[in-house]
C-alpha positions as CSV (number, residue, x, y, z in Angstrom):
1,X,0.0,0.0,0.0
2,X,3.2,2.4,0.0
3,X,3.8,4.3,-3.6
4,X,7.2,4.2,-3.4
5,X,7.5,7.0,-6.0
6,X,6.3,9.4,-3.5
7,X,8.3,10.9,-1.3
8,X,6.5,11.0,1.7
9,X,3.6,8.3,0.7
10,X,0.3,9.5,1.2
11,X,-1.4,5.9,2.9
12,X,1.4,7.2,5.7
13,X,0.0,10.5,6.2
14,X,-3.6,8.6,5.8
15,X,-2.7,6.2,8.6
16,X,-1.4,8.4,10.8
17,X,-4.4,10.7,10.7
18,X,-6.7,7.4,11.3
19,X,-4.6,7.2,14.7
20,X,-5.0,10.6,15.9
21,X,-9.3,10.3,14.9
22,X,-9.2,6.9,16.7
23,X,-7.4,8.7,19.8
24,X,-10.1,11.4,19.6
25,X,-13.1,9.0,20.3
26,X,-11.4,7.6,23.8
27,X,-10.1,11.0,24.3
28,X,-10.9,11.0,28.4
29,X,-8.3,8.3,28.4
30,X,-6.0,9.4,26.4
31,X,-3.2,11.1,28.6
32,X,-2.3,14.8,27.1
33,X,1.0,14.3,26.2
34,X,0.3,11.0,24.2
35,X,-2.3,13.2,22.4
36,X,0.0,16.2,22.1
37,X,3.0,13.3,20.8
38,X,0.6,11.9,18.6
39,X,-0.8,14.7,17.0
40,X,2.5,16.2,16.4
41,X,3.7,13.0,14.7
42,X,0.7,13.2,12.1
43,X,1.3,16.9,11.5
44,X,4.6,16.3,10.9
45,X,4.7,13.2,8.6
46,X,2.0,15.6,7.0
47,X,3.9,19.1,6.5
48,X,6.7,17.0,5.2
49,X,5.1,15.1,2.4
50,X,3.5,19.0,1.1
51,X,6.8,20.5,1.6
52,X,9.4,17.9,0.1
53,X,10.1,18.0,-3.8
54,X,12.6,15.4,-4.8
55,X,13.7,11.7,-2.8
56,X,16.7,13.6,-1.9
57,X,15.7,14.8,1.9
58,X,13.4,11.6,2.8
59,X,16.1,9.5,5.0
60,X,16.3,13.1,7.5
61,X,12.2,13.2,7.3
62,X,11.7,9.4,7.9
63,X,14.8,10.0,10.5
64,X,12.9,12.8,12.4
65,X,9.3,10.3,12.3
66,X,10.9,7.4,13.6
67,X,12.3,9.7,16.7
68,X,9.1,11.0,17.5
69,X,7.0,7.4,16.9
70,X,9.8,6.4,19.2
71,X,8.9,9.2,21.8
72,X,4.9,8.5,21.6
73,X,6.0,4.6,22.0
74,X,8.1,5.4,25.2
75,X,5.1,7.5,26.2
76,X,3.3,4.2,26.1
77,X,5.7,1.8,27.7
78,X,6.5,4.2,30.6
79,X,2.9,5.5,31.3
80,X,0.5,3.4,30.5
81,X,-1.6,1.1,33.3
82,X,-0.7,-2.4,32.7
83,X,-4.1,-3.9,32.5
84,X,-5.6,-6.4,30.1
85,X,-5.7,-3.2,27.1
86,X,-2.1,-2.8,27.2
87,X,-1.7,-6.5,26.9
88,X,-3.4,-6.7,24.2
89,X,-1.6,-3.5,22.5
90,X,1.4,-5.3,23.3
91,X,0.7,-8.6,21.6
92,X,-0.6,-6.3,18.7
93,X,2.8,-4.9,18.4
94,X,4.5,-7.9,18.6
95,X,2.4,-9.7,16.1
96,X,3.5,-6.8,13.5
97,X,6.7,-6.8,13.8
98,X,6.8,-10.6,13.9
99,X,4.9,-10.9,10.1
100,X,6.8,-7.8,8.8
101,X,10.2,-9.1,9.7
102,X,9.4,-12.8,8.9
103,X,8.0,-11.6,5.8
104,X,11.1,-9.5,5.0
105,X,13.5,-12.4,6.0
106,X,11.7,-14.7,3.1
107,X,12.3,-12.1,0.3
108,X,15.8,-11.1,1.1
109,X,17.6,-14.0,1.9
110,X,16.2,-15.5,-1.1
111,X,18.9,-16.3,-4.1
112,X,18.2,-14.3,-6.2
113,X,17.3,-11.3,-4.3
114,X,19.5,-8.0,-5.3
115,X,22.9,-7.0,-4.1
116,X,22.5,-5.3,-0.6
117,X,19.7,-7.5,0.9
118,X,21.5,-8.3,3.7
119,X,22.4,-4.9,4.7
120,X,19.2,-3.5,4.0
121,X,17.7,-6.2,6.1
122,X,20.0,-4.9,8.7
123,X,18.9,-1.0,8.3
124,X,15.0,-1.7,8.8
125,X,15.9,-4.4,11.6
126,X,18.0,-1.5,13.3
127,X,20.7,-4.1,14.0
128,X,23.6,-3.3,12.2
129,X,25.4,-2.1,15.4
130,X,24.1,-5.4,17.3
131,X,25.9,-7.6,14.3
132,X,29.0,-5.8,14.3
133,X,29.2,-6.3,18.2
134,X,28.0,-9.7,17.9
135,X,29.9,-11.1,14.8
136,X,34.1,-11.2,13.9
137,X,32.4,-12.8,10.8
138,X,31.3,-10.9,7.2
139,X,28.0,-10.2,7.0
140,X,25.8,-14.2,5.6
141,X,22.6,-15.4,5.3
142,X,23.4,-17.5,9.0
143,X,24.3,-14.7,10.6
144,X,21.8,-12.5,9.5
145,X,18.9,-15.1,10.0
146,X,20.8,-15.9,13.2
147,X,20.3,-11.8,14.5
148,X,17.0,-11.4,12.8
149,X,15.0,-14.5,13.1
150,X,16.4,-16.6,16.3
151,X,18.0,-14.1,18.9
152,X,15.8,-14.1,22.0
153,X,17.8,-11.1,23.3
154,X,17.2,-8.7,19.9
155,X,14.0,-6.7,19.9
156,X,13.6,-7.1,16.3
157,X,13.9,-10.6,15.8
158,X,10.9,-12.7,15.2
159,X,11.8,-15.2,18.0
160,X,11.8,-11.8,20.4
161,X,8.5,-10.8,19.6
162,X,7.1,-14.2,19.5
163,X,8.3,-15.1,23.5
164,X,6.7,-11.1,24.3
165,X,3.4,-13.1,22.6
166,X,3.4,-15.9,24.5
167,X,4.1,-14.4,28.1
168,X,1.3,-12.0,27.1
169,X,-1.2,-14.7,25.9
170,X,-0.3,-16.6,29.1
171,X,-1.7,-14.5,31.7
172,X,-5.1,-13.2,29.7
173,X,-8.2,-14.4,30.6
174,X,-9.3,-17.8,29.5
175,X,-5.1,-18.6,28.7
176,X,-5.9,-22.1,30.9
177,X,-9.1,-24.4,30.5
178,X,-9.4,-26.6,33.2
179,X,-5.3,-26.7,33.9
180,X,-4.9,-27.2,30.1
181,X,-3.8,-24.5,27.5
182,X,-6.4,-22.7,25.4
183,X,-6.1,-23.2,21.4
184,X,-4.7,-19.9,21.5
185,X,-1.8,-20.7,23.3
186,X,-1.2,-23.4,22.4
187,X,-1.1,-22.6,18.8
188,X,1.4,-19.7,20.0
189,X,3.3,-22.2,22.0
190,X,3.6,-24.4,18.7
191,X,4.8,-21.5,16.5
192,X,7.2,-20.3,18.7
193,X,8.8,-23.6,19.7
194,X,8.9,-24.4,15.7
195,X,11.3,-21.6,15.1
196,X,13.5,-22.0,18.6
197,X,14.2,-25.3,17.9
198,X,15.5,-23.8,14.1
199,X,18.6,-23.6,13.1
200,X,19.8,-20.5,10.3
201,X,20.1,-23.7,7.5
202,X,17.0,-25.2,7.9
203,X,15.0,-21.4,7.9
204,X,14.8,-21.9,4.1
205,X,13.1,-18.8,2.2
206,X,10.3,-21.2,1.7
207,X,10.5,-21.9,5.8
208,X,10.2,-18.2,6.6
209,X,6.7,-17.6,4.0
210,X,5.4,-20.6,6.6
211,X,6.3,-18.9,9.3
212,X,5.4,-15.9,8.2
213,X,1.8,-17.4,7.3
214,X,1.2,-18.7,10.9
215,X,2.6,-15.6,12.8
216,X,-0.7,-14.0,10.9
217,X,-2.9,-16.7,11.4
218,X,-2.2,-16.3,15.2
219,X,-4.2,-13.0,14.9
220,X,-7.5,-15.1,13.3
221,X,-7.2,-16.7,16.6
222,X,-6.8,-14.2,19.2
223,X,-9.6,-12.3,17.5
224,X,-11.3,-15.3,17.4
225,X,-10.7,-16.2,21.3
226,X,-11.5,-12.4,22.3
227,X,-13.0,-10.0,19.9
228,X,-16.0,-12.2,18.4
């Protein structure tokens, strides 16, 4: 849904104003500086696509979004009330970033994907400094999977996300039936022990589109088990 021929695309701008109206219906319990943060993010992303001409000043206007998103999601870690709302925002999160970078992984590491995958795979994973401190080695298709895709300790790998899935799945209502886990976590259990027990050969291209595939079936089920 991204026109990459615009500078700024518009869907961004669009998505970011669907936030703010969203915000504006639970506005009694939205604290002010998360509405303040957010609106200034959507104004922002917004003056920036009708100001820029050309490509050439999008990595310092995607640069200045990414540190105020990061700012509104502090807001959100640090402030918010840890009830059963920001468990479920949290699993939300963590089921996006576990498709997107799952989904990324199976394109990129792929034989016949360009020259610079792996680096760009890097960039959007925000890891580069994590390999470089992690690995003597050249940049591969191991390590990266290994960084990306299977390092419990690195926010942006899928295995990450997927253990911040399951600990938040295992204390929501209805997580137990009768001593026994619900479908739901079990089926979370199942996807995440599939890819710990993984090893960087076996997490083919065609491995990661399955994986990929089940991370988003996981949200059929929890809306399934608790939106229905």
């Amino acid at each position: 849904g991204v026109a990459t021929d615009e500078p700024i695309p518009g869907s961004l701008c669009d998505m970011l104003q669907s936030a703010v109206t969203s915000a504006s219906k639970v506005r009694d319990r939205f604290s002010v500086d998360g509405w303040l943060a957010l609106n200034d993010l959507a104004q922002t992303a917004n003056g920036a696509r009708l100001a820029m001409r050309a490509n050439a000043d999008v990595p310092r206007a995607m640069s200045l979004l990414l540190r105020k998103i990061t700012g509104f999601s502090g807001l959100v870690h640090e402030n918010m009330y840890r009830f059963t709302g920001w468990r479920f925002l949290s699993i939300g999160r963590a089921l996006e970033r576990a498709h997107r970078m799952a989904d990324l992984l199976s394109v990129f590491t792929e034989e016949e994907a360009p020259e610079g995958s792996l680096e760009l795979l890097l960039e959007v994973g925000d890891s580069a400094m994590s390999m470089s401190r992690r690995y003597a080695v050249s940049l591969s298709h191991a390590t990266v999977l290994d960084l990306l895709a299977m390092d419990p300790k690195n926010p942006r790998a899928v295995l990450y996300q997927l253990n911040d899935m399951k600990d938040h799945i295992g204390v929501l209502p209805g997580a137990t039936e009768n001593g026994h886990l619900s479908s739901l976590a079990r089926s979370v259990l199942q996807v995440h022990t599939s890819l710990a027990i993984s090893t960087p050969e076996t997490l083919t291209p065609e491995a990661l589109s399955e994986l990929r595939d089940q991370i988003a079936y996981l949200s059929v089920e929890l809306t399934d088990a608790y939106i229905r």
